[in-house]
Structures are given as C-alpha cells and as structure tokens.
N, C-alpha and C positions, 0 to 999 in steps of 0.2 A: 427496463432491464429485467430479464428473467432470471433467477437461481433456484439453482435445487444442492441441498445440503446432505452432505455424503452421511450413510448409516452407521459408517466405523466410528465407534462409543471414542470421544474426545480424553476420554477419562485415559485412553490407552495410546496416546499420541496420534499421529496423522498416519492416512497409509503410505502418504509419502515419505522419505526420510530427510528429516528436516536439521537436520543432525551439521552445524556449524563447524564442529572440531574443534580440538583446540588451540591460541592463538601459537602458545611455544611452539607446539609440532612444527607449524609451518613457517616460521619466524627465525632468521640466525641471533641467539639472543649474544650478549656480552655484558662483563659483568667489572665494575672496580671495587676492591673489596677495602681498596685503603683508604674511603672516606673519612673514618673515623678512628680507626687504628690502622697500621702497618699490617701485614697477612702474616707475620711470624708472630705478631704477639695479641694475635685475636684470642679473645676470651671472653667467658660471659659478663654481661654486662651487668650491676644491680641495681634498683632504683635510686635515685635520689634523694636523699631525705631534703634535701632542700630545695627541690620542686615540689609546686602546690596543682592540687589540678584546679580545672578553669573553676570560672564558677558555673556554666552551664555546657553541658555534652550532648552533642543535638544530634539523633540517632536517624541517617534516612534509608530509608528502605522499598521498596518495590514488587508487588507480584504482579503474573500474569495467568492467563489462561485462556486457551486456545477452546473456545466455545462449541466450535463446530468445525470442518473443513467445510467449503461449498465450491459449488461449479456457477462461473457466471458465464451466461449467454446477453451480452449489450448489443446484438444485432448489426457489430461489427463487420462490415464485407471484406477484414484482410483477415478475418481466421476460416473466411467461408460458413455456411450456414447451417448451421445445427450444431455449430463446434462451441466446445465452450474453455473459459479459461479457470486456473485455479484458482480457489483465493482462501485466506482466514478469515473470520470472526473470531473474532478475540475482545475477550475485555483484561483492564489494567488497572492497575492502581497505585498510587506512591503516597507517600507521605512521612510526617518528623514525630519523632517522642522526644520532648524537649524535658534534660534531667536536670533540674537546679537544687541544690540543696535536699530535701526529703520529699520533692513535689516530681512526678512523670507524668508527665499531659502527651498529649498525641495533638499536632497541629498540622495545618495545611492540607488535608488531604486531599485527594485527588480521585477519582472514578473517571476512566473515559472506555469506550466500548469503538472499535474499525472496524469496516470489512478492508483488508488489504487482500489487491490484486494488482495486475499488470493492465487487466482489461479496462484502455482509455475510456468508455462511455459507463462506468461502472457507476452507479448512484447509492445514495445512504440507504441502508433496510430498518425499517420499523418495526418496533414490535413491542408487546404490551411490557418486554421485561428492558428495552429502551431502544435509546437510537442507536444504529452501527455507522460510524463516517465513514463513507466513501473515502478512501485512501490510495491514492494509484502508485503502484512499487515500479518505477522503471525495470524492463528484463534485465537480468545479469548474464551473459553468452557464459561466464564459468561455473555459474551455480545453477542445480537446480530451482524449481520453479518453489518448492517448499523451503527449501535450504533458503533462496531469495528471500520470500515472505516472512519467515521466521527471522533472519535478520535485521528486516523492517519492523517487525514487531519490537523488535529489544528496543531500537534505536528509539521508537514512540516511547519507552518505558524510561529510556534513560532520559526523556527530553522532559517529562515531567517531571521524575526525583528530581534534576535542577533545578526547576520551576520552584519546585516544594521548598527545595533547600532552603531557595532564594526570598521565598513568604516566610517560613519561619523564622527567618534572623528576623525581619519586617515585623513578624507577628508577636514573638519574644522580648524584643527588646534588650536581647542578650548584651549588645557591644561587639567590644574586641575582644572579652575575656571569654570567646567559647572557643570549643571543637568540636567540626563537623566532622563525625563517623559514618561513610558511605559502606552499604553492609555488599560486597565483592568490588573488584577489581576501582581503581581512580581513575581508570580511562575514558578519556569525552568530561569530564567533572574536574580536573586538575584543575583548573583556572578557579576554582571555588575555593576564597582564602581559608586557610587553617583545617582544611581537609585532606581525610585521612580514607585509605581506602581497607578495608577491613576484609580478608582470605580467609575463610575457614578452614575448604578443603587443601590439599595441594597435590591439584593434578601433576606437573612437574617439579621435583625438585632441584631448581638453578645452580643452588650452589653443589648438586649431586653431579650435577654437568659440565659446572664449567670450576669448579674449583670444590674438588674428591676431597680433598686434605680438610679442608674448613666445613665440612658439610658436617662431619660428627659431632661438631660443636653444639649443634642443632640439640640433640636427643641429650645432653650433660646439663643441659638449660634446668634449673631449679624454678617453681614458680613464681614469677614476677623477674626474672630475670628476661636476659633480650641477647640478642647476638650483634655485634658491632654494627652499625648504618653500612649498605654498601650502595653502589650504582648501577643499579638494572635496565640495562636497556632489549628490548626487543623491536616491535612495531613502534615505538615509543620508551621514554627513559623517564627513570624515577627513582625517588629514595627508596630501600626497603629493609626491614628487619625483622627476622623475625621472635617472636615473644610468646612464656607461655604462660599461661592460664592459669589459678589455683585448680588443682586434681588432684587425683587419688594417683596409688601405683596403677596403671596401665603398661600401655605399647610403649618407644623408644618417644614417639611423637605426637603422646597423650595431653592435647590440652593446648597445643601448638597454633596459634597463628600466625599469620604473612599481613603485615601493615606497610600501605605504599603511602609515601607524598609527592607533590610535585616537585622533579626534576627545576622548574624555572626559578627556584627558591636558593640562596644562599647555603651552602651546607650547612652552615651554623644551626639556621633555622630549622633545618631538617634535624639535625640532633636533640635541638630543643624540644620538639613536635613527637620525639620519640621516647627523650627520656619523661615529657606528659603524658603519651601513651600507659607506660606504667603504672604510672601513680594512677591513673583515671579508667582504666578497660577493667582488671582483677574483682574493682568492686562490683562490677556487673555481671561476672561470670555465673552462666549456670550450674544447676547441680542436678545429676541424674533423676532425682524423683521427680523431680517437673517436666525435665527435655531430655527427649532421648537423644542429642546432639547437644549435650552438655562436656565441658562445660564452652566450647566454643561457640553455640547459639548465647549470645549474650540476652539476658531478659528482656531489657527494651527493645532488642530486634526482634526478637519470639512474640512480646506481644505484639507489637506493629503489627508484623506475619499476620498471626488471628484476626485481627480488626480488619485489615486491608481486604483478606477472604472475604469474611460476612458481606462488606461493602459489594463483594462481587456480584452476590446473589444466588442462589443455590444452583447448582451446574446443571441439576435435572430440569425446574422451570424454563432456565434461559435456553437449552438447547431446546426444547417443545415448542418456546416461543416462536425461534428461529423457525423449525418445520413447517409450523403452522404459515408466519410469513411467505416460504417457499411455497407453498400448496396453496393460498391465496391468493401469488402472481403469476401462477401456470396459466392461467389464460390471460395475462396483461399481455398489449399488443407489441411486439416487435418494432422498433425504429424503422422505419422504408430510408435508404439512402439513397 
C-alpha cells in the first residue's frame, strides 16, 4: 500500500469538511414531560436529604485526534491507477477516574491509533510513534467521504469508553453501590447499568422546542436544584433533566447541565438516578481559576482530559512520524492484480 499524507496542519481540522451535524437538527424529537410531575405543576426540584450518594462515581471519558489526513493508493483496479482514496489517522483514548471516598485514581486506560479508510486493500502504517490499524469504513452514498470517516472514528471511540467502563467496575471492585458518569451524550452506552450521560453544552434546547412554557424553568433553577425527569425521545429515548451546578451570578443558563439515562429502565429508577445525581455531581463541580469551562467541566473529567492527551503523544512528533512513514513507502511496489 502506498500513502502520502496531506500538508493541511491537523491542528486546524481536515480540508475536508467532516462536520456530522447535529443529531436534533435532523431528527423529529418528542418529548413527555409528565414522568415525574404533571406539566402544570412543574417546578424546581431540590435535593434529597435522604439520598446518599453511592459510595463510588466512576467518571469515563474519551478524546481524539485526528493526526494527519492521508491519501491511500492499495493498487486497487476499480478506482483506476494513480487514483487514490481518503482516509484518517487518528489516534484515541478512553478511560475511568474512579472517586471513592477522598481517593481519584484513573483506571483502565486505553491508547489505540487507525488509519480509517474505504480503500479495501488498505494495510496498518508503522512508525516510530506506533502502529496505525488498518480500519476499512464501508462508503456511505449520503455522506461525505470525511463526514463518513469522522463518524467512524467516534464509533472506535465510543467502542472503547464501553470497554473501559466495563474493566473498571472489574478493576474497582465497586459493586452495585456506583454510578457511571459518561462525560456527552448515553447513546450506544445505555445498556451500561446505572449510567448516566452527562451534556455540558446545549446545542438545542428541547424543551425551547417542543414545550415554550416549561423551558423557563430551566434558568429559575437555584444550584443543586433539577428540573422535573421528563421522556426524550429523538433517534432514541431516554430519561433527561436538567440540573445546575454550584456558580457565581452569570447567564440565565450559568452552570446548567443536560443528564440522560436509559429509556429501558422503570421510571422509578430513573427518578432515583436523578435525585443521586444531585447529591453526587455539585461536589465535583469546577471553579473558574482552574477551568475555563467551569463549573461544568467537572474535575475528574478535566483531569482524565489531560492524562488521556499526554497518552496521545505530542501531535508534532506523531504527525513527522507519519511523513516520514509516507516518504519511506514512495517507492514500495504496487500490488499487480
């Protein structure tokens, strides 16, 4: 297999545009807001004093980074000959910050490094900053060829956080008495018991959309209070509320996050999972002199973040690496079909 790796600095994205969108946009969502109250008598919710939180909150999280774009030439005869196809290098990482009592350990980690492409005869690249696997992205006729491989990359990303999830209970020893906080969206993860999916930002807001009236409720939220469970469905359904942070005076929506769980659960349980949320998220909240995505970058997801980076390798060596790779196999010989 030949490649050669494109000069647009990775640091600034692909020159392609790999840009997924997002899922709301294209999704008719619907929403039941009376899981837990009636919608005339929705109001903020406050913690429980008679919920305790677990005894361990197991934080998983995941980066990526797209290392380089390259162009593979596998010597293919159905793209014709000199032609070549797209593809990533990318490396990833996942892993757990397990919080028991006054102890945060980071467990299970994970490092793995692909070249995804569509081109069938495409092989692993080597290099002194490690191996890239061979990953074949079946075509997608409605996406782009970046748009495709970019969504392949997340899916490797989320297939490890599970993995990780799933060593750290293993590795812990936690039990029954934890909760898993997945740091965005629960989807592809819902089947992981007593997990919770943790929104910072919020690209849309649901209940702005499908129910005006109840949305204001949102921004009267006092910290540690929540807004009633309701049922969100889009591409998939789940519980969701949302809760805010300890913070200062800010914005209307200063501090605010979106917490999902799985749809396949009891309400009940879903209530219970939300009024633990409370008592368990607040103490982890950050505070602006540390993270400038305070306070909803919570700390053991912040640090995961840093540690997972280092893992990655510094983005200047590993992209050289790769060049040099590429400029190595210019003369390796072409498959004869």
């Amino acid at each position: 297999m030949r490649f050669t790796v494109d000069p647009w600095d990775p640091s600034y994205g692909t020159g392609l545009d790999a840009d997924a969108g997002d899922e709301a946009a294209t999704s008719e969502a619907s929403i039941d807001v009376t899981v837990e109250l009636p919608a005339d008598r929705w109001e903020p919710v406050a913690a429980d004093p008679r919920v305790s939180p677990p005894a361990a909150t197991l934080f998983v999280d995941g980066v990526r980074r797209v290392d380089a774009q390259a162009w593979v030439d596998d010597g293919s005869a159905d793209i014709g000959p000199g032609a070549s196809t797209a593809a990533l290098c990318a490396s990833y990482a996942a892993g757990v910050v397990c919080c028991a009592g006054d102890r945060a350990e980071p467990v299970a980690v994970t490092v793995a490094r692909s070249l995804l492409t569509s081109a069938a005869g495409a092989t692993d690249v080597v290099t002194p900053a490690g191996r890239y696997v061979a990953e074949i992205v079946p075509s997608n006729g409605a996406l782009a060829p970046a748009q495709n491989l970019s969504l392949a990359l997340q899916g490797r990303l989320a297939a490890i956080e599970v993995d990780a999830a799933g060593r750290a209970r293993a590795e812990a020893g936690t039990g029954d008495d934890d909760m898993l906080v997945v740091d965005g969206p629960l989807r592809g993860r819902q089947h992981l018991p007593r997990a919770l999916g943790y929104i910072k930002t919020h690209r849309t807001r649901y209940l702005q959309r499908l129910q005006p009236d109840l949305d204001a409720l949102v921004a009267t939220l006092a910290p540690g209070e929540r807004t009633p469970v309701f049922l969100l469905g889009t591409s998939w359904q789940r519980y969701t509320w949302y809760l805010r942070l300890p913070t200062g005076p800010g914005s209307p929506w200063a501090g605010v996050v979106r917490l999902e769980c799985s749809a396949a659960q009891p309400a009940a349980d879903a209530l219970l999972m939300a009024a633990v949320s409370q008592v368990t998220l607040p103490r982890y909240a950050s505070h602006g002199y540390k993270d400038s995505r305070a306070p909803q970058n919570l700390y053991p997801i912040g640090g995961l973040e840093r540690l997972l980076r280092r893992r990655l390798g510094d983005a200047g060596v590993v992209y050289r690496a790769l060049r040099r790779a590429a400029w190595d196999n210019t003369d390796a010989p072409v498959p004869v079909h």
